[in-house]
C-alpha positions in Angstrom: 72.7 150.6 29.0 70.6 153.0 30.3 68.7 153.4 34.0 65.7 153.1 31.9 66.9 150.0 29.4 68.1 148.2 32.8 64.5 149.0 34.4 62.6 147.5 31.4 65.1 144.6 31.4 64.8 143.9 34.8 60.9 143.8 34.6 61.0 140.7 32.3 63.3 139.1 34.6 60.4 139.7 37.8 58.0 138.0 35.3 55.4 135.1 37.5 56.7 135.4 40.9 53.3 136.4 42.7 52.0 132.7 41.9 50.7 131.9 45.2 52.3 128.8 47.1 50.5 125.9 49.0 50.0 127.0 52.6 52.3 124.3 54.3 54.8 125.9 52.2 55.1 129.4 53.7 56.6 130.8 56.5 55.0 133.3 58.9 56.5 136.5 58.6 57.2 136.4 62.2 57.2 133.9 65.2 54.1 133.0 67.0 53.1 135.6 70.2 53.8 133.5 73.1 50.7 134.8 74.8 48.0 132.8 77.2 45.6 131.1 76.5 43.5 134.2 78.0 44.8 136.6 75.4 43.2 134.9 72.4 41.9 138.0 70.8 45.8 139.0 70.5 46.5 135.7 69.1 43.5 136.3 66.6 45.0 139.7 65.8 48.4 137.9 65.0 46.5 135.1 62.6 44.4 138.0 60.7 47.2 140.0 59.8 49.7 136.6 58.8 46.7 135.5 56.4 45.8 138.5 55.6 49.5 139.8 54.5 49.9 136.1 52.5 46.4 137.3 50.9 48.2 140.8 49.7 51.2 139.5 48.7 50.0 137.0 46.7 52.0 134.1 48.4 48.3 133.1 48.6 46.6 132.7 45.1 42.9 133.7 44.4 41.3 130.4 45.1 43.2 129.2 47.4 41.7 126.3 50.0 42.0 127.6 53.3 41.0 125.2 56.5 41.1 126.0 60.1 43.2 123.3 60.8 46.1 123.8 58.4 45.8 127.4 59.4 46.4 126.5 63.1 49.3 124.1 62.3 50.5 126.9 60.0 50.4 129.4 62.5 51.0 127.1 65.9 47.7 128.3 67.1 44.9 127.3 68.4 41.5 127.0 65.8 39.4 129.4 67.9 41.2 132.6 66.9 42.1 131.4 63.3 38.1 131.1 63.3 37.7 134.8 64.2 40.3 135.4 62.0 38.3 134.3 59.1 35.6 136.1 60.1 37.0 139.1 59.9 38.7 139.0 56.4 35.8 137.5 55.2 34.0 141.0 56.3 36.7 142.7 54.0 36.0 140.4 50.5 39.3 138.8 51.0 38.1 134.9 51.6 34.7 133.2 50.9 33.7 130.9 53.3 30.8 128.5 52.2 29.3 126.4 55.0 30.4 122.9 55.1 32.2 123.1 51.9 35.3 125.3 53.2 36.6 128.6 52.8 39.0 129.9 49.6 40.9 133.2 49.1 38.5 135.5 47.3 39.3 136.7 43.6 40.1 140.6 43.2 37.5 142.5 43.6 37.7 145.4 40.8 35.1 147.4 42.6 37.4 147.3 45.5 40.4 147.9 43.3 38.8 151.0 41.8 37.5 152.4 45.2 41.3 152.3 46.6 42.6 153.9 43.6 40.3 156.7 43.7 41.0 157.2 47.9 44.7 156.8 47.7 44.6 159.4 44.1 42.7 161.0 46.3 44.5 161.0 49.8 47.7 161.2 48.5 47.3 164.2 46.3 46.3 166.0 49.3 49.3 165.3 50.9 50.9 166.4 48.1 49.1 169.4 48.2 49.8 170.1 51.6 53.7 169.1 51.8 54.3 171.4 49.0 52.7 174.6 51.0 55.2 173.8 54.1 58.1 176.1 54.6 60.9 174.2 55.4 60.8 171.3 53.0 63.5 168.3 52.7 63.0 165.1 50.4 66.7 163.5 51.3 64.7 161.2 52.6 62.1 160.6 49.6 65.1 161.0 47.0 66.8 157.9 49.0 64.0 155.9 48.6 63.3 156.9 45.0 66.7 155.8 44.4 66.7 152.5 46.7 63.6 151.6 44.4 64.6 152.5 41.0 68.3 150.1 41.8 65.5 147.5 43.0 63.9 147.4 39.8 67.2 147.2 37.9 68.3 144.2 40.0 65.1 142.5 39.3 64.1 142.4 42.9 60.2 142.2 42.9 59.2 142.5 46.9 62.8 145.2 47.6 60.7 147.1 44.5 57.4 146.7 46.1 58.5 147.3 49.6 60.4 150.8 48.5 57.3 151.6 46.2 55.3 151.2 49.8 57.7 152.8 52.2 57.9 155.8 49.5 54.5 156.5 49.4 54.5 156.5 52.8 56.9 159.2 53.0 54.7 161.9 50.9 52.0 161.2 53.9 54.9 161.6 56.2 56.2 164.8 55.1 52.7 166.2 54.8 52.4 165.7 58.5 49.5 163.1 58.1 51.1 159.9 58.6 48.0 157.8 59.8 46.2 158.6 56.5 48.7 155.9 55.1 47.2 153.5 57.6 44.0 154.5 56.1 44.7 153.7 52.9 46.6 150.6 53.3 44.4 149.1 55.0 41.9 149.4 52.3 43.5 148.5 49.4 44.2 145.0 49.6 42.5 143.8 46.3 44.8 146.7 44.7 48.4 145.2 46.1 47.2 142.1 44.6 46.8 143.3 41.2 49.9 145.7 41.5 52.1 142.9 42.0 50.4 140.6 39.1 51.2 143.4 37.3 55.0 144.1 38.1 55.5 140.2 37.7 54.2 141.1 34.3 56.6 143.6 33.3 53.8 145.5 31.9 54.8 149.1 33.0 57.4 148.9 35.5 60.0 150.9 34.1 57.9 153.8 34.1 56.8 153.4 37.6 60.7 155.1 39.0 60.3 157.9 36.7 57.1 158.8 37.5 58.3 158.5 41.4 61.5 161.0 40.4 58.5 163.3 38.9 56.9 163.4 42.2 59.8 164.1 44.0 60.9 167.0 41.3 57.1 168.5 41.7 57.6 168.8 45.5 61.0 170.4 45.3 59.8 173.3 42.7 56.4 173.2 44.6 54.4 172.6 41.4 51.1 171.8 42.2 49.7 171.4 38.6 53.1 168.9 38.1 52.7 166.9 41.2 48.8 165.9 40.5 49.1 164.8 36.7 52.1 162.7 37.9 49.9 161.2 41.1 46.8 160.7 39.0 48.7 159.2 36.3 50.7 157.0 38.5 47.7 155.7 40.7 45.4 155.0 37.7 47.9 153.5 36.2 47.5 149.7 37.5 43.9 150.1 36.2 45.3 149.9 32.5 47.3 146.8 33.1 43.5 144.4 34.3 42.5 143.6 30.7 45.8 142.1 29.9 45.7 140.3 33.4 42.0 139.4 33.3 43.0 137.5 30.1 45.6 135.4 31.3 44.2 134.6 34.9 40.4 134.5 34.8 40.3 132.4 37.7 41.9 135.5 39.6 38.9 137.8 39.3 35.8 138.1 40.4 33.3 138.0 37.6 
């Protein structure tokens, strides 16, 4: 069996696991801060970015019931800064809060989705660009991680896949010597992650998704420029092919 046979295999086998889980059911992807009670804005930091990575990953669903106190007791926290907290992602589209009703995680947004593709098509083939006009270049690095995530895929691990997928993106903003564009763009792409990983757990095009990566990494090493920007247009838009498909089977996942 082929890399590619075991990549298309392995897809299937990835299939449904970003259906979200009941809040009292997760675990924080770190312990509690032990700050004071005087460094709440800290603590309100740490409760944003715990919701707002369980938002991303899809641990929490579209629709979603959120409440300040389940969040607290979640989170060993006070309600103040999870109250801030929810203030601020509602600012970013990624919960609805409705006044004496409660608050939900919002649907995906495919405005939002389209403006991150187009920004990190964008961003990233301007790293490209610029990596490629260095002198001294070295992917051993970028190949690793090409490779990490392509054996990822093969095992079937969905969040080793996605987490390589990240880290190796990262890289080509790394090597261009522009590291805190990635920051840029990941922190604006939220609605996108969501629907990338609805649509690895559907197998829809995930064993193209290493090639395409091994593409990018060939265009850098011969410097082709014309190479390197098909491949990163190609591979950015490609998520947006994969919503009609999604949009069908979970409704209740999108905005209308």
């Amino acid at each position: 069996m082929t890399a590619l046979d075991n990549a298309a295999e392995a897809g299937g086998r990835v299939r449904g696991r970003f259906r979200g889980s009941k809040l009292d059911s997760l675990e924080p992807s770190r312990g509690a801060p032990g700050y004071s009670a005087d460094s709440r804005g800290r603590i309100s930091d740490y409760v944003y970015e715990e919701l707002g990575e369980a938002i991303r990953s899809l641990r929490l669903h579209p629709g979603a019931t959120l409440s300040e106190p389940a969040v607290a007791a979640w989170l060993k926290v006070s309600r103040a800064p999870v109250r801030e907290a929810f203030t601020r992602l509602a600012d970013q589209r990624l919960i609805t809060i409705v006044p004496q009703v409660g608050s939900k995680v919002a649907p995906i947004s495919m405005r939002d989705v389209s403006d991150a593709v187009f920004v990190r098509s964008s961003l990233e083939t301007g790293a490209f660009r610029q990596t490629i006009a260095a002198q001294d270049l070295d992917v051993t690095q970028l190949q690793a991680m090409v490779d990490r995530n392509r054996e990822a895929l093969e095992r079937g691990d969905a969040e080793e896949f996605f987490d390589t997928d990240e880290q190796l993106h990262q890289l080509v903003f790394a090597l261009a010597g522009v590291p805190h564009l990635w920051e840029l763009v990941r922190g604006m792409k939220v609605h996108l992650d969501r629907l990338r990983r609805m649509s690895l757990s559907a197998a829809i095009h995930n064993a193209e998704l290493p090639l395409e990566h091994q593409r990018i990494v060939d265009a850098i090493v011969d410097r082709d420029e014309a190479a390197g920007t098909a491949v990163i247009h190609l591979h950015s838009h490609r998520v947006l092919a994969d919503t009609t498909s999604l949009q069908a089977e979970y409704p209740d996942y999108f905005a209308s």
